[in-house]
C-alpha positions as CSV (number, residue, x, y, z in Angstrom):
1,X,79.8,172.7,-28.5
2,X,77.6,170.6,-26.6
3,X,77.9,172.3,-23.6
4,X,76.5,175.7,-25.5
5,X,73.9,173.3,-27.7
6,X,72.6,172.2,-23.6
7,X,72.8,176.1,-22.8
8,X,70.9,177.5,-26.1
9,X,68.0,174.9,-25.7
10,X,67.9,175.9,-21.3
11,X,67.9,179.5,-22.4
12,X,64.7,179.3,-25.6
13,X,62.9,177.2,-22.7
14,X,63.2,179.2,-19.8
15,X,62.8,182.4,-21.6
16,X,59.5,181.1,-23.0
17,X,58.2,180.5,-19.6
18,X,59.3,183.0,-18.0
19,X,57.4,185.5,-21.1
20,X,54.4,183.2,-20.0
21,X,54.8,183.3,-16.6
22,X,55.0,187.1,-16.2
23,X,51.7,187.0,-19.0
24,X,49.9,185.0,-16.0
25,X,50.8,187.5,-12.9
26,X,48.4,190.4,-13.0
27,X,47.5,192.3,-9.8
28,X,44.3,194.4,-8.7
29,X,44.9,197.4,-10.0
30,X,42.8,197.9,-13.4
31,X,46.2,199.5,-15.2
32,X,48.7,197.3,-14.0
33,X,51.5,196.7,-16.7
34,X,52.9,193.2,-16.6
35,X,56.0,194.5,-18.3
36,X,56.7,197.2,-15.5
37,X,60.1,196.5,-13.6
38,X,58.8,197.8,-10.6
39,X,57.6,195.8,-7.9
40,X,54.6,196.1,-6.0
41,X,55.6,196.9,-2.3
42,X,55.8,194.4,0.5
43,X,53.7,194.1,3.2
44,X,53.7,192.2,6.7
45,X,57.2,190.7,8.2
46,X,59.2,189.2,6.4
47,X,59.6,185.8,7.6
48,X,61.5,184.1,5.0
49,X,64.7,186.6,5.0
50,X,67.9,184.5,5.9
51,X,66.9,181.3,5.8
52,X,67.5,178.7,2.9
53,X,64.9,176.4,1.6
54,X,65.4,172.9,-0.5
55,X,63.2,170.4,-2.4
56,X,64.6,167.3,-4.1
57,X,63.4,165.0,-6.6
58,X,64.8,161.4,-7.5
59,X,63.2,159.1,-9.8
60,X,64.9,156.6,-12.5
61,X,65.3,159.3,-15.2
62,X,66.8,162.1,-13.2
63,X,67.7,164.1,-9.9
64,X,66.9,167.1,-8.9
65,X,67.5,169.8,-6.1
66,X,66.4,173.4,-6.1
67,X,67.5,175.7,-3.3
68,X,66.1,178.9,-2.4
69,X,68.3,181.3,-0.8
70,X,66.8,184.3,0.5
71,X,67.8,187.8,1.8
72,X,66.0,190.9,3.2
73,X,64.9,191.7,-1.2
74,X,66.5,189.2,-3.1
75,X,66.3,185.6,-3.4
76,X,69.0,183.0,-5.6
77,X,67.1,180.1,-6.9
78,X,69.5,176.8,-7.9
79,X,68.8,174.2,-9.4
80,X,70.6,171.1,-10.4
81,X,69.3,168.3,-12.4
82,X,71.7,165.4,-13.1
83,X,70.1,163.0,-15.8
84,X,71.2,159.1,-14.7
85,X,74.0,158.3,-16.1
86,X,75.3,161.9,-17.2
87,X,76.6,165.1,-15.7
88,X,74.9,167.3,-13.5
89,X,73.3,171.0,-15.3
90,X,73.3,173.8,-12.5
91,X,71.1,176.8,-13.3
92,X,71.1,179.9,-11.0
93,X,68.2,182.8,-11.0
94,X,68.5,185.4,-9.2
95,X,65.6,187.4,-8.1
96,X,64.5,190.7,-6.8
97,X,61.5,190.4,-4.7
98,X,58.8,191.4,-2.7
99,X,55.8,189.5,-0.6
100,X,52.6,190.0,1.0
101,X,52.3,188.1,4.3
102,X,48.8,188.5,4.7
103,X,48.0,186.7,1.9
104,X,50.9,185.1,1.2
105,X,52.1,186.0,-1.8
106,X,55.7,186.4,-3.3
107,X,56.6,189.1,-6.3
108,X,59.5,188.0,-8.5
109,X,61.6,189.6,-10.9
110,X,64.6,188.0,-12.5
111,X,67.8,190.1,-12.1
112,X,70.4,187.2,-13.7
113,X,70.4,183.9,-14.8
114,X,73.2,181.1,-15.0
115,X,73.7,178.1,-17.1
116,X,76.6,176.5,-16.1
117,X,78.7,179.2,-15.9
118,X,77.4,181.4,-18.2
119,X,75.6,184.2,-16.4
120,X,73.1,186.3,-18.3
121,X,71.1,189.5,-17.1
122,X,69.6,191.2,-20.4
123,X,68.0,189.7,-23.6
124,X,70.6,191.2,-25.8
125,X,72.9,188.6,-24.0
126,X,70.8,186.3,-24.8
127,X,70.2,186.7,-28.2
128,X,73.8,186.9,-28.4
129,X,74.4,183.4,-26.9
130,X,71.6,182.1,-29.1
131,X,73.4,183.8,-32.4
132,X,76.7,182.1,-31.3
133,X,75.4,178.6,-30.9
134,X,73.1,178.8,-33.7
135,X,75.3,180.3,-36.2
136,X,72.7,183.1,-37.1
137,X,72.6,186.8,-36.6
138,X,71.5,188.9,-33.5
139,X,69.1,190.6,-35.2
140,X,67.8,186.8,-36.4
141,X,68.1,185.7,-32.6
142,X,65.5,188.5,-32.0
143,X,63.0,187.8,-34.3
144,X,62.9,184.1,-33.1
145,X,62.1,184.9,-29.9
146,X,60.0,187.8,-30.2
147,X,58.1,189.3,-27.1
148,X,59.5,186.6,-25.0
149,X,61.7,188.0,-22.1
150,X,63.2,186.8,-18.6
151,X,63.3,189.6,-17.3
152,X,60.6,191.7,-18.1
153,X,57.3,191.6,-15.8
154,X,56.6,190.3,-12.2
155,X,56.4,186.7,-11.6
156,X,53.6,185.8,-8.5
157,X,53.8,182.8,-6.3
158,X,51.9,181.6,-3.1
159,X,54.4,180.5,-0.4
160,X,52.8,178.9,3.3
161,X,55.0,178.9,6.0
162,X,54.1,175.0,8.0
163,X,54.4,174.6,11.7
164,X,57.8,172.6,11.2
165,X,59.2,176.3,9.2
166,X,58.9,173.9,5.9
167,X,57.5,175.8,3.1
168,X,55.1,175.3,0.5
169,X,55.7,177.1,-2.8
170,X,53.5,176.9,-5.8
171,X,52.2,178.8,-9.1
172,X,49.2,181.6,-9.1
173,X,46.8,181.7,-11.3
174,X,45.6,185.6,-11.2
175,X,44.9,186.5,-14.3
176,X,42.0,186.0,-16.1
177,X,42.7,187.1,-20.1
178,X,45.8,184.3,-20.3
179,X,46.4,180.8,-19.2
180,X,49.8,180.5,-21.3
181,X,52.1,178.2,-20.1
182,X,49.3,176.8,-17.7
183,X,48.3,173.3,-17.1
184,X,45.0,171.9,-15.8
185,X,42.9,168.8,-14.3
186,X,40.1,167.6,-15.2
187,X,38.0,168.2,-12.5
188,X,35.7,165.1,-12.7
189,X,38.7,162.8,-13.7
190,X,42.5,164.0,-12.7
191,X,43.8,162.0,-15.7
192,X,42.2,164.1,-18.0
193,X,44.6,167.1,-18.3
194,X,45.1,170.4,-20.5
195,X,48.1,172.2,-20.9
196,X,48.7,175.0,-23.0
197,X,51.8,176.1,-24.2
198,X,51.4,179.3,-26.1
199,X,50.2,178.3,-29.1
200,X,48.3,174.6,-28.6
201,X,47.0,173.2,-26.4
202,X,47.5,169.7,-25.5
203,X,44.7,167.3,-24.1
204,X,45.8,163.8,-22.6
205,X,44.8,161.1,-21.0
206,X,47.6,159.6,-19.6
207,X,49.9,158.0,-22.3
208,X,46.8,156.2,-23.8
209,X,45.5,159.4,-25.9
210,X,46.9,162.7,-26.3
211,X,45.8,165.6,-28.7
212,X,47.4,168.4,-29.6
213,X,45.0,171.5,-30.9
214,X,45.6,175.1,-32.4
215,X,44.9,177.5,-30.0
216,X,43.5,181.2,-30.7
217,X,44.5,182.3,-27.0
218,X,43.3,185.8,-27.7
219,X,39.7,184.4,-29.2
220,X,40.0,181.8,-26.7
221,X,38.8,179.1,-28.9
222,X,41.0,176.0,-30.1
223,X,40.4,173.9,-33.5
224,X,42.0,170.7,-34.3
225,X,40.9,167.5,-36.6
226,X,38.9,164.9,-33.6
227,X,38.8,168.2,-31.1
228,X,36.8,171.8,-31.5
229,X,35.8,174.0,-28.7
230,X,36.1,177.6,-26.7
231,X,37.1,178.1,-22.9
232,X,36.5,180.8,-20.3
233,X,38.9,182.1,-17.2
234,X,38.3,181.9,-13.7
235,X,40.8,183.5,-11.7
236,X,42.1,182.5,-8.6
237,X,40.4,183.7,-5.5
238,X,42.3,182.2,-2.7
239,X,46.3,181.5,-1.9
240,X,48.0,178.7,-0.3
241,X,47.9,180.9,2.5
242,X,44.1,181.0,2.4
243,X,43.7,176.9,1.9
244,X,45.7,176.5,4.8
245,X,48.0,174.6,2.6
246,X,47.9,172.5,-0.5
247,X,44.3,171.4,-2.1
248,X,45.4,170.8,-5.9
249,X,41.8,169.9,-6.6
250,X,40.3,173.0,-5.2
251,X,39.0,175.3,-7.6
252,X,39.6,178.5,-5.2
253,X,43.3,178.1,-7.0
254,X,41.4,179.1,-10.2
255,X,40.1,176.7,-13.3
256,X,39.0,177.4,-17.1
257,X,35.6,176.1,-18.7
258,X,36.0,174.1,-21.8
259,X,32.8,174.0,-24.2
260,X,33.5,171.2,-26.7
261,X,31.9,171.7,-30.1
262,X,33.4,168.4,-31.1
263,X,34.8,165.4,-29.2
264,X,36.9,162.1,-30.2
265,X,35.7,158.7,-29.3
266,X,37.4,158.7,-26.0
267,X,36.4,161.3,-24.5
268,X,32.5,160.6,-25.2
269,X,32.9,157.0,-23.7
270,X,31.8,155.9,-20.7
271,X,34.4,156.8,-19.0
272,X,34.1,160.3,-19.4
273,X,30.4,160.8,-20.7
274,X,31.2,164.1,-22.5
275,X,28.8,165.8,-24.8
276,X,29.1,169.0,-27.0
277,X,28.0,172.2,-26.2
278,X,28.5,171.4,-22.1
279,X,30.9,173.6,-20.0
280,X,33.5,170.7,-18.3
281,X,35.7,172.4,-15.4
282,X,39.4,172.1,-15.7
283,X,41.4,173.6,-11.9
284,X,45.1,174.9,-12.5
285,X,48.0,173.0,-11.2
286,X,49.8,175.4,-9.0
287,X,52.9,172.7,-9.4
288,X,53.6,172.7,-5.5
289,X,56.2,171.6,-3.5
290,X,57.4,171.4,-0.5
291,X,60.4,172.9,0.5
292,X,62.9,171.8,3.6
293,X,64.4,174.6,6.0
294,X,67.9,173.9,5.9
């Protein structure tokens, strides 16, 4: 029971990001549909057919490995994270894809997912598994996670091949009505972050002080008891590809506006000097990393 509590938790997560991460990969084309399942087509060589790519991460907490495994249109991302002191969790995505080498861009679609051992490719399997673990109806399982789905809409990130065939993988931020499941720097202070999760949005500085705000994503406004304000979107404009590599700070990966109506203590300090009624630029975290040819 556990095992399937671990699973039921991976799955509400992953199918909430995934909801916002399709949200969040818009193309060109005036009547694109997020929630089409077909790809746009590829263009340029491939250049990352057949080989395998790895990034690992080890701090006192945790470790973690992700693997990218690709072939001529599909691609098996797998990831283990091993907690210290417990047992490792493997989960396996597997993708249908499609790039753009000119710019460097990677289209993703998520045929199947895995958590250890229990392999899903539809919704209905996953409401399923949530109904079991949960003790609740399918029809239940549905209604909690409403529009939210793995495996509907395209998922877009950059990818820059280095001069030692390492790659550097990251989020895009190309669309300009949603910053759902986004996170964001403070341009004039990195410590100063926002990251929005759906419904709030959560302002922190550090672990010193942290707020956490109702967010009206479609009015684009947020309200909370020290914290009041209303944000614009600036899409990105240039890829990884573009930069010539990673520039976290640069605000060609795209940034919001935040107009503060009102502002708690902190943030009106010296330190940061805000005022009300002044736009503040926060750039997007395209959460890159770099991964090893193997």
């Amino acid at each position: 029971m556990k095992a399937l509590k671990k699973i039921c938790t991976a799955l509400m997560l992953l199918a909430f990001a995934f909801v916002f991460a399709s949200c969040s990969s818009g193309s060109d084309s005036d009547d694109d549909d997020s929630s089409t399942k077909v790809l746009p087509p590829s263009v340029g060589e491939n250049v990352l057919a057949g080989n395998s790519y790895q990034y690992s991460q080890k701090n006192f907490e945790k470790t973690k490995t992700i693997t990218y495994v690709f072939k001529d249109d599909t691609v098996t991302e797998t990831e283990v994270e091993q907690p210290t002191g417990e047992s490792p969790e493997t989960e396996i995505t597997e993708y249908k894809y499609t790039y753009n080498a000119n710019i460097g861009l990677l289209y993703l679609k998520v045929v199947s997912w895995t958590f250890d051992g229990v392999k899903m490719t539809s919704m209905n399997e996953v409401y399923e598994c949530f109904a079991k673990v949960e003790g609740c109806t399918v029809k239940e399982a549905k209604e909690y996670f409403g529009d939210a789905d793995m495996f509907a809409g395209n998922i877009s990130k950059c990818y820059f091949v280095k001069d030692d065939g390492n790659i550097l993988l990251g989020d895009y931020f190309d669309d300009d009505e949603d910053v759902e499941g986004s996170k964001f720097g403070y341009a004039e202070n990195a410590a100063l972050r926002a990251n929005f999760d759906g419904k709030e949005i959560e302002l922190n500085v550090g672990e010193r002080d942290s707020w956490k705000i109702k967010l009206d994503a479609k009015a684009k406004t947020f309200s909370g008891k020290e914290i009041k304000g209303s944000y614009t979107v600036k899409k990105a404009t240039k890829t990884l590809k573009d930069l010539n590599g990673y520039d976290k700070s640069n605000e060609a990966n795209g940034y919001i506006t935040i107009k503060f109506s009102k502002l708690p203590a902190t943030l009106t300090s010296a330190q940061y000097n805000m005022k009300t009624d002044t736009e503040y630029k926060f750039i997007f975290d395209p959460d890159c990393d770099e991964y090893k040819k193997l």
